[in-house]
C-alpha positions in Angstrom: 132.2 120.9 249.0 131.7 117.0 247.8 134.2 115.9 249.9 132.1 117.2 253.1 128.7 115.2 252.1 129.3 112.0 253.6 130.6 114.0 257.1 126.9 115.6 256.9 125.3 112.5 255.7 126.9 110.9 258.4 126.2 113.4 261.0 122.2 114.0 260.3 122.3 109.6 260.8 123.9 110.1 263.9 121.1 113.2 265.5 118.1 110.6 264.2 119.8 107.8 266.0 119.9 109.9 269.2 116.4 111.1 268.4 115.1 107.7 268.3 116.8 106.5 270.9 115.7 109.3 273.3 111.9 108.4 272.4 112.7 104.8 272.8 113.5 105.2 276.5 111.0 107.5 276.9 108.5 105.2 275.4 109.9 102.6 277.4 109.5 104.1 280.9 106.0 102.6 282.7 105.2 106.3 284.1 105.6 107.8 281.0 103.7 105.4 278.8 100.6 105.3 281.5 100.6 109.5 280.9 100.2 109.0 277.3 97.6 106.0 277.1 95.7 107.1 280.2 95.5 110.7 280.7 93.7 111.2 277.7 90.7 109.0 278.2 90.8 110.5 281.9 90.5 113.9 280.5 87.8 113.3 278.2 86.2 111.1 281.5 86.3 114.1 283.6 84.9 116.5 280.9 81.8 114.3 280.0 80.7 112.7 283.2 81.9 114.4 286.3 81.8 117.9 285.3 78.4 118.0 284.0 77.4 116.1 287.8 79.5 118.5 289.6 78.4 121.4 287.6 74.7 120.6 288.0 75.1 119.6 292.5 76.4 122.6 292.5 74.1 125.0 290.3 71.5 123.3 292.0 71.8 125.2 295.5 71.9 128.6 293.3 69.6 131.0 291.5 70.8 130.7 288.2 69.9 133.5 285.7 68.9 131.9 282.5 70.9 135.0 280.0 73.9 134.7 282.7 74.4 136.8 285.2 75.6 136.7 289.0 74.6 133.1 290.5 72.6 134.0 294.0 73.3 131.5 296.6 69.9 130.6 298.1 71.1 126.8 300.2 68.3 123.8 299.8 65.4 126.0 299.4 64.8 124.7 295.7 64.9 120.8 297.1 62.2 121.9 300.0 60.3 123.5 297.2 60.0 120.5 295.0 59.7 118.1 297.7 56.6 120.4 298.3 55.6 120.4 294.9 52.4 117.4 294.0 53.6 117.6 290.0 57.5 116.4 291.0 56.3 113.7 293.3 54.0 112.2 290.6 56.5 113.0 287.7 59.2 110.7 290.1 56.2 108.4 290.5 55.2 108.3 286.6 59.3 107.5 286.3 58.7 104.3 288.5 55.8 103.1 286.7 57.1 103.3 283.2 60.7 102.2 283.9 59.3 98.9 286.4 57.0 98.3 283.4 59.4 98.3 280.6 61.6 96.5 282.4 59.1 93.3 282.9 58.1 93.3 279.5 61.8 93.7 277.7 63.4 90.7 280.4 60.4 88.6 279.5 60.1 89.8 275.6 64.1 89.7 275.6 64.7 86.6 277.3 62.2 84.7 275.2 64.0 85.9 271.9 67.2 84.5 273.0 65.9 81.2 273.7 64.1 81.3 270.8 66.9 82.6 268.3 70.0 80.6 269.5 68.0 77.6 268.5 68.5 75.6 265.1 65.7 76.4 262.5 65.4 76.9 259.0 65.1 80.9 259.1 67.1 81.2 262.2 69.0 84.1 260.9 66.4 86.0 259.3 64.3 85.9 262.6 67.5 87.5 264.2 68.2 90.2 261.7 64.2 90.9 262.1 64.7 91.1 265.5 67.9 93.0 265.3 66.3 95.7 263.3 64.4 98.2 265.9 67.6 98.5 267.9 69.5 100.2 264.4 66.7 102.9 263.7 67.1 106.1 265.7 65.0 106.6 268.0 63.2 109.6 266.5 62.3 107.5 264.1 61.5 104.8 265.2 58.8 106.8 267.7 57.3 108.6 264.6 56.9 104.9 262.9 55.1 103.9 265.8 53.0 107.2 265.8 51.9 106.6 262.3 51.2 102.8 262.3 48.4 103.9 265.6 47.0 106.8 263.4 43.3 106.7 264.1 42.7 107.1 260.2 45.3 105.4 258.5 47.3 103.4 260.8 47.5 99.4 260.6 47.3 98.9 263.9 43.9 100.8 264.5 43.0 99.0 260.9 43.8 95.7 262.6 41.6 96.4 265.4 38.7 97.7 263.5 38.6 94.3 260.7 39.1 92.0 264.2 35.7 94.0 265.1 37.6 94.9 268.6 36.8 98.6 267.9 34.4 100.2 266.2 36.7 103.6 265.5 40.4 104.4 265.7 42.0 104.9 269.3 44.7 107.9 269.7 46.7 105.7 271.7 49.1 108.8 272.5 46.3 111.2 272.9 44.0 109.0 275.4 44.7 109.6 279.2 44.0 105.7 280.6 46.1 104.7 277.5 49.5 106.5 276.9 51.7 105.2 279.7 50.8 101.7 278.6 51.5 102.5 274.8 54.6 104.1 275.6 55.9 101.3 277.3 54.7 99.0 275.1 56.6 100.9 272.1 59.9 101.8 273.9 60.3 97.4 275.0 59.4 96.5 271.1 62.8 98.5 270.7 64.9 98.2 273.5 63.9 94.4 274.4 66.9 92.9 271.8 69.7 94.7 274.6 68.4 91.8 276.4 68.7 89.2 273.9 72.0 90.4 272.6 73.4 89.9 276.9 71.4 86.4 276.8 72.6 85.1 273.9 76.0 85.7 274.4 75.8 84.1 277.8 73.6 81.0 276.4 75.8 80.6 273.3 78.9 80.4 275.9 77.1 77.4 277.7 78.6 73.7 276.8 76.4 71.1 275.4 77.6 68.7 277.8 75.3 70.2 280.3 72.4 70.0 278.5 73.9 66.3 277.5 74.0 65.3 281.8 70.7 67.0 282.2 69.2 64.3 279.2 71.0 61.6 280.7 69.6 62.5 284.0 66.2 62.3 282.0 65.6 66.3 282.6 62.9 67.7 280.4 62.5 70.7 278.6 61.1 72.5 281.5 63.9 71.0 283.9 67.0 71.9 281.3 65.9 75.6 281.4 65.5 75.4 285.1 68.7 73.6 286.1 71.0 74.9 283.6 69.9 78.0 281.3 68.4 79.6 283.9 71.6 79.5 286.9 74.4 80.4 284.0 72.1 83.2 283.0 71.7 84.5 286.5 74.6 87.0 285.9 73.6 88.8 283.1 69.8 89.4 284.2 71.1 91.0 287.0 73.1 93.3 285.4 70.4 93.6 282.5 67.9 94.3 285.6 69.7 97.1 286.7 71.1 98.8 283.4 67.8 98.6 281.9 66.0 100.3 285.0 68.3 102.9 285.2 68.0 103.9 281.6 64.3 103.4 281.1 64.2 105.7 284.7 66.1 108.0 282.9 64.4 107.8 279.4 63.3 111.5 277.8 63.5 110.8 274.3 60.7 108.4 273.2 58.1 110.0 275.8 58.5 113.6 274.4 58.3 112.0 270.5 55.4 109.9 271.5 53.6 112.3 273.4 55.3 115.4 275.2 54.4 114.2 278.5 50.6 114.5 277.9 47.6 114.4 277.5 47.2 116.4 280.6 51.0 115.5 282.3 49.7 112.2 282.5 53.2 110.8 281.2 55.3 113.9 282.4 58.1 111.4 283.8 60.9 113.2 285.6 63.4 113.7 282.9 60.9 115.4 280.8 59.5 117.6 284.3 63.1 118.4 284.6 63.4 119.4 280.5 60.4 122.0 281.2 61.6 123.5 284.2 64.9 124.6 282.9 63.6 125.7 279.0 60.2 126.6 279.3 60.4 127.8 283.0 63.7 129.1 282.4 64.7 127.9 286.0 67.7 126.5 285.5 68.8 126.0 289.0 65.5 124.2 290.1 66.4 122.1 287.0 69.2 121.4 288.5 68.0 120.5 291.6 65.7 117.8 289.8 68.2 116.1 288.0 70.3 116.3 291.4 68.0 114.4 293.5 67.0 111.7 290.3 71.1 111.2 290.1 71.3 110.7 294.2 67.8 108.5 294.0 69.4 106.5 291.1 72.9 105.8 293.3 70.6 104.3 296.0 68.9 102.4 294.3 71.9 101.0 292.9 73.7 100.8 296.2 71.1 98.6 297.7 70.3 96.7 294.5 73.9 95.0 295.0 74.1 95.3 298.8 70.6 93.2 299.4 70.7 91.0 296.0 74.8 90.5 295.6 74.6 90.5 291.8 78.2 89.1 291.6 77.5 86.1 293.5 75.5 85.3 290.4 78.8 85.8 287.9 81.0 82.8 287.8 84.7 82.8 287.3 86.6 80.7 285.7 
């Protein structure tokens, strides 16, 4: 029996030698090692962004019963209905309004910041982490910090107002018709503005001295500097910034609904939160369907003429 160990010992070597070798050439082959790193993340792809599209195109030319059930195929009569319908026009409109607005605010806001934090002061980094900090608090949250700080009773920034004698008596920012669009736009760029500095700064940090050293030579000021070489080598990133940012503010349903539920009176019902109420308060899940549909389809040409007419990439240098 001892004299057949070292045969066995010998044998198991030789099956893990072949073993290996088999998955070394198999790792080794291009086709095979593209099926294993790729697949995957195309798998996951498909499952989380084109099904969901392709899923919702297509439950959006069906009655849908909301506690399942047969789908009923009833063609584009839900798009003529909300094309005929005054509250989806002026939720799409609403979308416009807050998403162009946000947008100004966080590229000027955002922009500023960089320029302001990338240069050299004593409290450089503590501005930054200040700075830094809205984008880390979730934004449920963050929305209820902002609803308590405009409390009419106890909220500093109605406290603020009063002592400055600009207001006799709180104002329910979120509550006031002529007032809640602004205040949510106003809150949602205090946090989303630093996604613009964190782009800028990462594009101005990359930009040598010795341009800014020419320009001095040349006798460029301040003004000039920004003008002739911040503003050109930034030119890139803005217009990708421009059009991420407008997408996702279009998009935005979170902070509206925290901040105010799309009221008072629908007066900030955007078209994500429109869509939201159709399909679980209306329980019309294929009009829902419909809504986010056409937003997707209004979103891609925007896009497509965004970098037809403006040719964003002329703007991106390669080196």
């Amino acid at each position: 029996m001892a004299s057949n160990l070292p045969t066995q010992r010998a044998a198991i070597q030789q099956r893990l030698s072949d073993v290996r070798e088999f998955f070394d050439e198999l790792l080794s082959n291009r086709k095979v090692m593209i099926t294993f790193t790729v697949m995957p993340v195309l798998i996951l792809f498909l499952l989380i962004n084109i099904f969901p599209i392709v899923w919702a195109i297509t439950a959006s030319f069906f009655q849908v019963p909301p506690y399942g059930g047969t789908w009923e195929w009833i063609g584009i009569d839900q798009y003529i209905d909300l094309f005929a319908l005054e509250a989806f026009r002026q939720s799409v409109w609403r979308s416009v309004v807050f998403a162009s607005g946000s947008l100004l605010i966080q590229v000027t806001f955002g922009l500023g910041l960089a320029l302001l934090v990338t240069q050299d002061f004593k409290f450089k980094r503590l501005i930054r982490a200040i700075a830094f900090l809205p984008y880390l608090v979730p934004m449920a949250v963050f929305g209820f910090i902002a609803i308590w700080m405009t409390n009419t009773r106890f909220g500093i920034i109605n406290r603020i107002l009063i002592d400055l004698g600009i207001v006799d008596s709180g104002i329910a920012f979120f509550s006031t018709e002529a007032l809640v669009m602004p205040a949510i736009i106003i809150v949602s760029s205090w946090k989303f503005s630093i996604f613009v500095t964190i782009m800028a700064v990462a594009r101005l940090q990359s930009i040598p001295d010795s341009h800014y050293e020419a320009a001095e030579m040349c006798g460029a000021g301040a003004w000039r500097k920004f003008r002739d070489v911040t503003l050109p080598n930034l030119r890139g990133v803005l217009f990708i910034v421009v059009l991420l940012r407008f997408v996702w503010m279009f998009n935005k349903f979170d902070i509206i609904w925290v901040l105010s539920h799309g009221g008072p009176n629908d007066v900030a019902l955007t078209a994500p939160l429109f869509a939201y109420e159709t399909a679980f308060q209306q329980l019309n899940i294929g009009g829902a369907s419909a809504v986010a549909t056409m937003l997707f389809g209004l979103l891609v040409v925007t896009a497509f003429l965004y970098f037809r007419v403006l040719e964003p990439s002329k703007g991106v240098r390669v080196e």
